[in-house]
Backbone as CSV, one residue per row, in Angstrom:
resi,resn,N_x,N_y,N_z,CA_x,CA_y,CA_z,C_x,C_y,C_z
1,UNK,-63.631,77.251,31.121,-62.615,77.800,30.230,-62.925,77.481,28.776
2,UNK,-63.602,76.021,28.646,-63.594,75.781,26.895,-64.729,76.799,26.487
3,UNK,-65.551,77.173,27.437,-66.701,77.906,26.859,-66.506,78.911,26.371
4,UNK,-65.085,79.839,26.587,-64.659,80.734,26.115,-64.076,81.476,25.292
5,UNK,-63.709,79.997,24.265,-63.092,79.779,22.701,-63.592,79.482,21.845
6,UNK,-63.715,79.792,21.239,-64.690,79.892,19.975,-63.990,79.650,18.524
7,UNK,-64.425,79.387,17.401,-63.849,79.297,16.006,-63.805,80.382,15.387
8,UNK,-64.804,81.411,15.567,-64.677,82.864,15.671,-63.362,83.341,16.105
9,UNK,-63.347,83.214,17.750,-62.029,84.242,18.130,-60.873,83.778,17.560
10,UNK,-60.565,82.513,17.304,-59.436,82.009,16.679,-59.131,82.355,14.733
11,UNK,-60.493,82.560,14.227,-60.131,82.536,13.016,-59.456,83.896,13.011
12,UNK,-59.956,85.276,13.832,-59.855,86.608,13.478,-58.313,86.776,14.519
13,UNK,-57.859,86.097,14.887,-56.812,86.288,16.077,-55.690,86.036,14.955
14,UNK,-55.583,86.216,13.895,-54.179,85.638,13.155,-53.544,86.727,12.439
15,UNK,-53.945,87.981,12.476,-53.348,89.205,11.505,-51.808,89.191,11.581
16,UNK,-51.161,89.273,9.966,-50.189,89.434,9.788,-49.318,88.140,10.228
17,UNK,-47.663,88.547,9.995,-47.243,87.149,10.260,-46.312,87.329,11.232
18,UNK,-45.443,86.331,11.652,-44.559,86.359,13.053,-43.488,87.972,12.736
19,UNK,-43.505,87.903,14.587,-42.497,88.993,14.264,-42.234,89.233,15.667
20,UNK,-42.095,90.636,16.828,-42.522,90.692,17.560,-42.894,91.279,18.427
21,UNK,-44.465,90.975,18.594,-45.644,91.705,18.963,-45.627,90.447,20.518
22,UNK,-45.819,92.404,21.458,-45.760,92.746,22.745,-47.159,91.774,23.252
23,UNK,-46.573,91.263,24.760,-47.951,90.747,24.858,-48.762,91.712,25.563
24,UNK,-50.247,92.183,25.360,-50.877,92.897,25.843,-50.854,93.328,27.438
25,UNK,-51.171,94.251,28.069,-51.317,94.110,29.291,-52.167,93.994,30.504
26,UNK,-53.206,93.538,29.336,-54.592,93.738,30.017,-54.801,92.205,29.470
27,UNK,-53.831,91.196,29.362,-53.879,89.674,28.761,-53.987,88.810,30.239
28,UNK,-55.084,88.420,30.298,-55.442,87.605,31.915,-55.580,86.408,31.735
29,UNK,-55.607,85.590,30.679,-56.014,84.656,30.460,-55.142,83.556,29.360
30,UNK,-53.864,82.642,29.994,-53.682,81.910,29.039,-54.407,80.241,28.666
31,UNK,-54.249,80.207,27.599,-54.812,78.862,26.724,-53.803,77.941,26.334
32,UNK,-53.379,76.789,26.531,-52.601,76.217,26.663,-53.066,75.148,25.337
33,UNK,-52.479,74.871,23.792,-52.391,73.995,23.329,-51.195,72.932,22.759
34,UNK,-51.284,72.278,22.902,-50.150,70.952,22.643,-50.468,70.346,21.247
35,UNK,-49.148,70.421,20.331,-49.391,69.612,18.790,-48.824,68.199,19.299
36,UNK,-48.678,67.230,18.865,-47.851,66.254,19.016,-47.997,65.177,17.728
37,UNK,-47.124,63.935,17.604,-46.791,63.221,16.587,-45.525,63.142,16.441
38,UNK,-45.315,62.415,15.392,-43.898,61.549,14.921,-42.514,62.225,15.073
39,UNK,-41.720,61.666,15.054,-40.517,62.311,14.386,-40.639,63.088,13.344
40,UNK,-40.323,64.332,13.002,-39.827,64.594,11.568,-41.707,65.034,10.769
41,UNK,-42.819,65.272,11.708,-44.247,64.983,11.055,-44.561,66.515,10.699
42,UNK,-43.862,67.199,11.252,-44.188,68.867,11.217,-44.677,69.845,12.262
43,UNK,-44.247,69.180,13.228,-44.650,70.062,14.709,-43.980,71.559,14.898
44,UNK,-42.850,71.412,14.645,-42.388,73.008,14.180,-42.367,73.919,13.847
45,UNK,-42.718,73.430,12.476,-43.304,73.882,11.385,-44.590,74.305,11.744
46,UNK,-45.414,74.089,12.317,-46.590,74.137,12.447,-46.700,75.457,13.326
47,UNK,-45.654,75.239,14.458,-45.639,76.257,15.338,-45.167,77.708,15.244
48,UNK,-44.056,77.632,14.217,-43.764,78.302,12.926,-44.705,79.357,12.131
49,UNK,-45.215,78.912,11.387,-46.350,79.058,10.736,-47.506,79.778,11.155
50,UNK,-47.598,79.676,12.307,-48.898,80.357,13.239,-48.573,81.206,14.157
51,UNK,-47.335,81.322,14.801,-46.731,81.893,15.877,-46.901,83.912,15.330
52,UNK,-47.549,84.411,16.203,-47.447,85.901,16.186,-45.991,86.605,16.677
53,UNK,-45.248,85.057,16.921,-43.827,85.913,18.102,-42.868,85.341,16.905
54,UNK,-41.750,85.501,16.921,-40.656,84.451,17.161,-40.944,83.268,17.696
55,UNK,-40.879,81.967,17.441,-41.124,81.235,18.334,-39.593,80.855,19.369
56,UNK,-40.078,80.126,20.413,-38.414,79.714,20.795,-38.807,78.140,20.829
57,UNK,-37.442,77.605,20.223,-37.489,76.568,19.792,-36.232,76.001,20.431
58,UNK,-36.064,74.384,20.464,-35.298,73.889,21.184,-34.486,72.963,19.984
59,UNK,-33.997,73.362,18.695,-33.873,72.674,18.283,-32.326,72.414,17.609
60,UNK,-32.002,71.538,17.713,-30.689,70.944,18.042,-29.865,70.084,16.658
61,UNK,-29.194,70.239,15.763,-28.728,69.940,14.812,-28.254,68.178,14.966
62,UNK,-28.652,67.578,14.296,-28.407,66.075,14.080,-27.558,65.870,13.580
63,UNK,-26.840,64.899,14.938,-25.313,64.062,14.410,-25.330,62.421,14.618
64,UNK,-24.176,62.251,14.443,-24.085,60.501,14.457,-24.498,59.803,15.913
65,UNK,-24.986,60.736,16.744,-25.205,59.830,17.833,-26.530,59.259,18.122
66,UNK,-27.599,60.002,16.793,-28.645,59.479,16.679,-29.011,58.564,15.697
67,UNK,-28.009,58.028,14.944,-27.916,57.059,13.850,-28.393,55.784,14.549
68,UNK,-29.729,55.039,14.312,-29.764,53.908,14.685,-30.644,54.223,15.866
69,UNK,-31.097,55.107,15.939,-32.070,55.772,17.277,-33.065,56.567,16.748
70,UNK,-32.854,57.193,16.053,-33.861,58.295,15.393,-34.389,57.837,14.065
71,UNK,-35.476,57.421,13.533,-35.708,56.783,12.024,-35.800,57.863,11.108
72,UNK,-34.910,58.700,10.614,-35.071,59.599,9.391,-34.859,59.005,7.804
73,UNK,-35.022,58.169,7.281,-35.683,57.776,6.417,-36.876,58.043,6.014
74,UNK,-37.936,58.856,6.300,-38.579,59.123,5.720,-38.834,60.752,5.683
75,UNK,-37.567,61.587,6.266,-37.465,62.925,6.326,-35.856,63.290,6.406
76,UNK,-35.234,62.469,5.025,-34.015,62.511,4.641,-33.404,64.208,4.535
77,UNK,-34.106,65.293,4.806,-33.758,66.346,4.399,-33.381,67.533,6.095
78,UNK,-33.820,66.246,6.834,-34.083,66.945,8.184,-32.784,66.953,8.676
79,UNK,-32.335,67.869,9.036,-31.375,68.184,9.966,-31.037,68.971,11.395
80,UNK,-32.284,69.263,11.627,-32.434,68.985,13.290,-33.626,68.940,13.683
81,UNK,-33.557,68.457,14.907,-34.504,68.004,15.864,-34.829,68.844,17.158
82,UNK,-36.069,68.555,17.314,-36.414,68.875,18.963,-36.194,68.654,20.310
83,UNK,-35.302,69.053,21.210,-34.645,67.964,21.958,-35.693,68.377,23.487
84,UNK,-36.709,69.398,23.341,-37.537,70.038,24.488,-38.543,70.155,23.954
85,UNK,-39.047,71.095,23.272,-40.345,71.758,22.702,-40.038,72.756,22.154
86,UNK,-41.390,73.150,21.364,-40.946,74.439,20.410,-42.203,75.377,21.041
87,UNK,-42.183,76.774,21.257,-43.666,77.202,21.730,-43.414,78.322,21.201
88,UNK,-45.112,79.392,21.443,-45.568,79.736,19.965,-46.647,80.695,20.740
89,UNK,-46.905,81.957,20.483,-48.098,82.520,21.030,-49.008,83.127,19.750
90,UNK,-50.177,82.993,20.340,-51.040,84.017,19.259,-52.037,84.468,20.500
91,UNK,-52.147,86.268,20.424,-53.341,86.784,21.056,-54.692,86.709,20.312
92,UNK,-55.949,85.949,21.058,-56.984,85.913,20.243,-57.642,87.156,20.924
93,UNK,-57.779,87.813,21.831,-58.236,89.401,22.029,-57.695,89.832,23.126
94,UNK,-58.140,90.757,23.863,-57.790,91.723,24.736,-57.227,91.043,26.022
95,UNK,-57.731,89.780,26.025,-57.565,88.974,27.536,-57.050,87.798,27.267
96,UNK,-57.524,87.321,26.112,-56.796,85.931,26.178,-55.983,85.411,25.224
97,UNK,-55.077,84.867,25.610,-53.575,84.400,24.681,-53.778,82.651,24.596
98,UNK,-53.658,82.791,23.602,-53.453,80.787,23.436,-51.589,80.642,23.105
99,UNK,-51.529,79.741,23.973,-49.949,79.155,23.867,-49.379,78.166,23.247
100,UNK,-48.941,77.796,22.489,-48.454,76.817,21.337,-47.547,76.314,21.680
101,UNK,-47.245,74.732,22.095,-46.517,73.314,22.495,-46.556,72.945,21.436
102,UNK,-44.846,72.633,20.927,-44.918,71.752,20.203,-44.118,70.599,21.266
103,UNK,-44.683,69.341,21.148,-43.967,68.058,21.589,-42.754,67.572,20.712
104,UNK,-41.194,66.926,21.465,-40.523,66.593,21.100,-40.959,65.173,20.057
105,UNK,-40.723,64.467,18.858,-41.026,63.300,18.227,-40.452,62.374,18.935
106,UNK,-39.009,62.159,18.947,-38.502,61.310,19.002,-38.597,60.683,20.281
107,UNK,-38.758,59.050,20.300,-39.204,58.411,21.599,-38.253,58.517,22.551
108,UNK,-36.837,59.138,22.360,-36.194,59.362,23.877,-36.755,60.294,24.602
109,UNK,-37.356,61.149,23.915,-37.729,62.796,24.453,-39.482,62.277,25.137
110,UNK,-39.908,60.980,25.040,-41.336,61.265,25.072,-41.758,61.128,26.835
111,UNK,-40.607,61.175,27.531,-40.815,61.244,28.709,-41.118,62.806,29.528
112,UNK,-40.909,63.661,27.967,-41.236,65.235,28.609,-42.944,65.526,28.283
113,UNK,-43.397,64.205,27.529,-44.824,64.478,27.421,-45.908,64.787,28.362
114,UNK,-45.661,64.054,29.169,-46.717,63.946,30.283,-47.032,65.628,30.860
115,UNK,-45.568,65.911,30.760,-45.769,67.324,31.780,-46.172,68.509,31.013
116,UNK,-45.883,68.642,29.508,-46.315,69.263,28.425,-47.719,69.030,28.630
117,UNK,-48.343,68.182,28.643,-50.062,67.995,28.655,-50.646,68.339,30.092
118,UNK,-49.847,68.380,31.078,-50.343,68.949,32.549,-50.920,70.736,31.785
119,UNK,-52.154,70.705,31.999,-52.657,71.940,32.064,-53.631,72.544,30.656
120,UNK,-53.039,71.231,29.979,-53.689,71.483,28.032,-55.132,71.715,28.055
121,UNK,-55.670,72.454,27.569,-57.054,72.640,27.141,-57.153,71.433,26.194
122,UNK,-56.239,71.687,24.902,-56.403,70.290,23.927,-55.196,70.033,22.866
123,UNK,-55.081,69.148,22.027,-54.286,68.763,21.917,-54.738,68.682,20.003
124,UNK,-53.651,69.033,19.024,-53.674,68.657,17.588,-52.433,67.572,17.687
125,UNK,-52.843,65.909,17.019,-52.404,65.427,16.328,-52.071,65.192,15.732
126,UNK,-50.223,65.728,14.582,-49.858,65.752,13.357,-49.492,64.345,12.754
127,UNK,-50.085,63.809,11.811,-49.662,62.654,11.577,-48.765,62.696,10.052
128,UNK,-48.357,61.849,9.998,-47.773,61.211,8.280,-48.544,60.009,7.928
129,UNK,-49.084,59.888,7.111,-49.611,58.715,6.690,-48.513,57.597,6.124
130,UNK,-47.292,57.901,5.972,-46.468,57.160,5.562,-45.709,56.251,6.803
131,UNK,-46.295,56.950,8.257,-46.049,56.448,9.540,-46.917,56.389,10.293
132,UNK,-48.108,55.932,10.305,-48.921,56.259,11.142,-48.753,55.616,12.342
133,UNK,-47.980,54.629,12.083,-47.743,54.086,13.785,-47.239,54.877,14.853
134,UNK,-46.067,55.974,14.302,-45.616,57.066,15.074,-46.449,57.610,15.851
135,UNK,-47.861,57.486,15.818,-48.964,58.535,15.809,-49.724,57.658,17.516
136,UNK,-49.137,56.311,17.571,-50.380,55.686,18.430,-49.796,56.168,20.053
137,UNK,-48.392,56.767,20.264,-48.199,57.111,21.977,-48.895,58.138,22.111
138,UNK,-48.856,58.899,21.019,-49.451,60.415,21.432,-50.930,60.166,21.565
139,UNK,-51.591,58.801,20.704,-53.132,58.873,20.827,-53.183,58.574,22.410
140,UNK,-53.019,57.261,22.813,-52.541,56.686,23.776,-52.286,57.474,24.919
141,UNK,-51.389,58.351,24.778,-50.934,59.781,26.113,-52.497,60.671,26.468
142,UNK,-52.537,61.059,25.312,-53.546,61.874,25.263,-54.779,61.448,25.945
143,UNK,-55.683,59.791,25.599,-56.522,59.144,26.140,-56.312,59.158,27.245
144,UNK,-55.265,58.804,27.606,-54.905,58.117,29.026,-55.117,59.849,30.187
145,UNK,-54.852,60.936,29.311,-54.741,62.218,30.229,-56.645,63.068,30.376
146,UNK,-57.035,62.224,29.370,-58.486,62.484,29.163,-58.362,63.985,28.106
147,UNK,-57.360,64.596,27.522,-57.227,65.434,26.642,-57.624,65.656,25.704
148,UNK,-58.791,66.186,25.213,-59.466,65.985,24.165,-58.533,66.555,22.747
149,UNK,-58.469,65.999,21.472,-57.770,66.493,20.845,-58.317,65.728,19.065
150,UNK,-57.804,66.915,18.520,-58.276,66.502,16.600,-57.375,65.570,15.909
151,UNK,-57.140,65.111,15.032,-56.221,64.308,14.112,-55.998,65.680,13.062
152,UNK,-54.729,66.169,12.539,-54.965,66.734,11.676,-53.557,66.032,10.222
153,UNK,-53.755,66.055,9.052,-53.120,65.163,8.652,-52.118,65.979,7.335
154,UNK,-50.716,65.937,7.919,-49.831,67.194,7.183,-49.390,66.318,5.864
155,UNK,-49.941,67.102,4.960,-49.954,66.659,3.580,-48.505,67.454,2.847
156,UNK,-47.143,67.286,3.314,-46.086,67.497,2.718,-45.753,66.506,1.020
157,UNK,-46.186,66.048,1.081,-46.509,65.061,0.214,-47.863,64.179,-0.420
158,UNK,-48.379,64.300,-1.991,-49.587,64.163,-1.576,-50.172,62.790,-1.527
159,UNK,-51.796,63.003,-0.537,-52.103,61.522,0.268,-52.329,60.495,-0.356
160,UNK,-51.903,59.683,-0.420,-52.248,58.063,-0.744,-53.809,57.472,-0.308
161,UNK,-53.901,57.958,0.645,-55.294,57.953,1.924,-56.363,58.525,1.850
162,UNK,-57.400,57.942,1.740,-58.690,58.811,2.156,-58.229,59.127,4.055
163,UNK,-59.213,60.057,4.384,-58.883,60.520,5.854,-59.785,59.403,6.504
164,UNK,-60.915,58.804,5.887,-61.542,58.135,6.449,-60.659,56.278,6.791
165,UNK,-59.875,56.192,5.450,-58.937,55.403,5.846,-58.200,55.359,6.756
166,UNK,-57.365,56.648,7.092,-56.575,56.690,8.065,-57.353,56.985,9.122
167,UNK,-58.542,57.108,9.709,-59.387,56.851,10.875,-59.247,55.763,11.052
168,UNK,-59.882,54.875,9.979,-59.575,53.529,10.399,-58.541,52.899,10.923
169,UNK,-56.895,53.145,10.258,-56.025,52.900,10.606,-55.898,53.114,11.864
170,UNK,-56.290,54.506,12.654,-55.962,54.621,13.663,-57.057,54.245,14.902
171,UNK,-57.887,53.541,14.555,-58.695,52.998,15.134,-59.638,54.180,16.507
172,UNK,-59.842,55.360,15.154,-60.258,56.749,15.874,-61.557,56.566,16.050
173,UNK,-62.606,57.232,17.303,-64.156,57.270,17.646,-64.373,57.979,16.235
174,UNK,-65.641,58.233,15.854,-66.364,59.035,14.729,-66.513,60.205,15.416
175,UNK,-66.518,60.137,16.290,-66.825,62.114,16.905,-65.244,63.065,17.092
176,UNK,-64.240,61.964,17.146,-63.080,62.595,16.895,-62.459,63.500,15.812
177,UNK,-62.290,65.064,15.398,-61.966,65.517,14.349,-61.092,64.905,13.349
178,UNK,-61.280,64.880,11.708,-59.834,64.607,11.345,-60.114,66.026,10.205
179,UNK,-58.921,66.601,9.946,-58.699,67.572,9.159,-57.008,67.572,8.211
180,UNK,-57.208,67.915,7.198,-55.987,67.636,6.240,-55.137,69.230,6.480
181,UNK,-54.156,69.461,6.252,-53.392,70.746,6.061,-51.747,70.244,5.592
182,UNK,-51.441,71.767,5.719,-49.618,71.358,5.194,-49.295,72.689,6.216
183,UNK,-48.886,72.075,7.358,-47.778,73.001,8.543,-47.137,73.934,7.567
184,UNK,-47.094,73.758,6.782,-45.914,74.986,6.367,-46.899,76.608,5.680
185,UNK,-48.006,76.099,5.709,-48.527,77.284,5.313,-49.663,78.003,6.315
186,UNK,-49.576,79.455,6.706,-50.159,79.502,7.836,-51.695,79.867,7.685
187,UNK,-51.974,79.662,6.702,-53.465,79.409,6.307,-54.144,78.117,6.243
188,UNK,-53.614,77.098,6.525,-53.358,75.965,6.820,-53.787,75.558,7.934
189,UNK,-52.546,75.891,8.590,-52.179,75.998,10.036,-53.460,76.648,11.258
190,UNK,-53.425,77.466,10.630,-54.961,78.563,11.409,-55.655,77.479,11.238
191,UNK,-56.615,76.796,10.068,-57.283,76.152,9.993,-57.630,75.092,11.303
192,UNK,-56.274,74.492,11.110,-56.069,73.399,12.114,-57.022,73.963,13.751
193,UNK,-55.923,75.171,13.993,-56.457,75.681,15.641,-57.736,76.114,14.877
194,UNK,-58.549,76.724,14.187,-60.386,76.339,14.197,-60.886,75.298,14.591
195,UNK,-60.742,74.422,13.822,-60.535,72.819,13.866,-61.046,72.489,15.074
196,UNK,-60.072,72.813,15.934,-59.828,72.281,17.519,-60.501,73.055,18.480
197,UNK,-60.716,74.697,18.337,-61.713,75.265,18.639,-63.110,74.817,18.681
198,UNK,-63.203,74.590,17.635,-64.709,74.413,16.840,-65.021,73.441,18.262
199,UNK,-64.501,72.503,17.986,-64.473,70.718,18.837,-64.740,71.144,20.236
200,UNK,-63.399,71.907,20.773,-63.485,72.260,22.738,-64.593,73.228,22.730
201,UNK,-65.175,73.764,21.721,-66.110,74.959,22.276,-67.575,73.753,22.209
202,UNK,-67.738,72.402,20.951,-68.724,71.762,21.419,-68.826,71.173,22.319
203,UNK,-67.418,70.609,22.773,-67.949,69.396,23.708,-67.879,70.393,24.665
204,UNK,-67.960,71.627,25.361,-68.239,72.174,26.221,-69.701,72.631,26.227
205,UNK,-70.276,72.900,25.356,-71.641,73.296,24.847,-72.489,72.150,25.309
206,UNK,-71.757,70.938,24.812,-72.714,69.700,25.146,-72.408,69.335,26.747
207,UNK,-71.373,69.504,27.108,-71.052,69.101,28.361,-72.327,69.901,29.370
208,UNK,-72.567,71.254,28.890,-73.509,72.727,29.838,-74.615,71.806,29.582
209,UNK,-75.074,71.477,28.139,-76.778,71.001,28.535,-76.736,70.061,28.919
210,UNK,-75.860,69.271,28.853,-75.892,67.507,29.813,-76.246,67.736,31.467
211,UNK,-75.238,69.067,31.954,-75.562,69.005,33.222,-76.778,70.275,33.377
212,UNK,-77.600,70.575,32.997,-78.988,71.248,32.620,-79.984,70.690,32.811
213,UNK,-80.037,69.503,32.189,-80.962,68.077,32.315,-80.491,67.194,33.225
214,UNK,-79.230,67.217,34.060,-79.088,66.341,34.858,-80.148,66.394,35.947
């Protein structure tokens, strides 16, 4: 399946912006990707931004019962949350559709993770550098599911950080992607799914000649 995605089909798969466009009927093939990260980091947004549909979103207006549970202090402007997922389609051609997960942030919800990643091709990492600790279940989930996936780093604010810093911080391999963007713009956003393309179409490339020479 990774052999079949390319940075190509993804860059040219983005015409025009959400609205909503029929899914093909000659579409045989879905692609399953998962964003994940913090509370409040831009997973929505992200899904938002890139989505060829409407997206449907699960998202739920914030009241006092998350005071003291939810850390919004550092996304004082937010007023609701994800209480499921947010998902998101884009057709990259005639057959195949990639599907857009966004993961709930907040750590009550992170028990819907596991099953969100049942089936993922791969996974984008939205981080905040102003939280990067937010960032270590999803590394953590992800490892643990063998999910290969990029760091990408939503610059709503600008970085304090080299990216190579925040590798460090996150105590990331060197072959792991990191890429900068701002979810809110879908030129951005596209970027990101290249990004992650680029990555599942190598390590599948490398995976074919490994077992060539085996």
């Amino acid at each position: 399946m990774h052999s079949r995605i390319s940075e190509r089909t993804v860059s040219t798969a983005l015409p025009g912006g959400s609205g909503h466009a029929p899914l093909r009927e000659s579409a045989s093939n879905g692609l399953k990707i998962v964003i994940v990260g913090g509370f409040g980091v831009g997973k929505t947004t992200m899904v938002k931004s890139v989505s060829e549909i409407r997206p449907l979103s699960t998202e739920e207006t914030m009241t006092q019962a998350g005071v003291g549970i939810d850390d919004s202090s550092f996304v004082r402007n937010k007023t609701t949350t994800t209480v499921a997922f947010d998902f998101g389609r884009i057709s990259l051609d005639e057959q195949m559709v990639l599907y857009l997960f966004g993961a709930p942030g907040q750590e009550r919800f992170w028990f819907l993770w596991d099953r969100l990643f049942s089936g993922t091709l791969g996974a984008v990492v939205l981080v905040d550098t102003n939280r990067l600790s937010d960032s270590w279940y999803a590394l953590d989930r992800l490892e643990h599911h063998g999910t290969p996936f990029i760091v990408a780093r939503n610059n709503f604010t600008e970085p304090q950080h080299t990216l190579e810093e925040v590798r460090e911080a996150l105590d990331l391999p060197p072959d792991v992607p990191m890429i900068d963007c701002d979810a809110r713009k879908r030129d951005s956003s596209k970027a990101v799914l290249v990004a992650l393309a680029r990555y599942l179409y190598s390590l599948s490339t490398n995976g074919a000649a490994g077992e060539s020479t085996a």
